[in-house]
N, C-alpha and C positions, 0 to 999 in steps of 0.2 A: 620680933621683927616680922614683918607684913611679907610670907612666901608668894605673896602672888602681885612682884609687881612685873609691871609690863616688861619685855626685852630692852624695849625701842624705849624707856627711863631709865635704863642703865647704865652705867658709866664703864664696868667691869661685867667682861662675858665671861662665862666658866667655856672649855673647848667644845662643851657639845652645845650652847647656846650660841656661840659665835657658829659652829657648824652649820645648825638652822638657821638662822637668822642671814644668813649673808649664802646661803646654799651652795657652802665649799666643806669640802671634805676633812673631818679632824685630824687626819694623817696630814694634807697637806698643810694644816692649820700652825700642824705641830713643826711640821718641817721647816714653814717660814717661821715660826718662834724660836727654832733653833741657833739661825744665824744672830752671831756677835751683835749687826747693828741691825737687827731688830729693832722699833721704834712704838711696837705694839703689845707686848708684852710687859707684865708685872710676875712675878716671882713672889707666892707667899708660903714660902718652904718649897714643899715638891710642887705645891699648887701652881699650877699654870691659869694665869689669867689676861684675856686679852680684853684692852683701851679700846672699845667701839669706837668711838671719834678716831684716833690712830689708825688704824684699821682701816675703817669708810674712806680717811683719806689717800692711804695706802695703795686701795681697791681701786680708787676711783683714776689714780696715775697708772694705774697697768693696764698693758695691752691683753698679758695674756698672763697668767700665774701656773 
């Protein structure tokens, strides 16, 4: 598998790409992954992975996070 593909081609961020990519902090990242309806998270085992479209849409409705 090709390690270097772009962010911004990804479908699935790991926490510390979503961290840079959207320039919010992994604690906070993780804290909004923590609620029930969360709509941006995937779960693969303990792996935490957040839906960038999910996400960007998420972002783009908040005033403040």
């Amino acid at each position: 598998m090709d390690e270097n593909i772009k962010i911004s081609d990804k479908a699935f961020l790991t926490l510390k790409e979503a961290s840079d990519y959207f320039n919010i902090g992994q604690d906070k990242i993780r804290k909004l992954t923590n609620e029930k309806e969360c709509e941006f998270v995937l779960f693969n085992g303990s792996k935490r992975l957040i839906k960038k479209d999910n996400i960007e849409k998420y972002l783009n409705g908040q005033y403040s996070i």
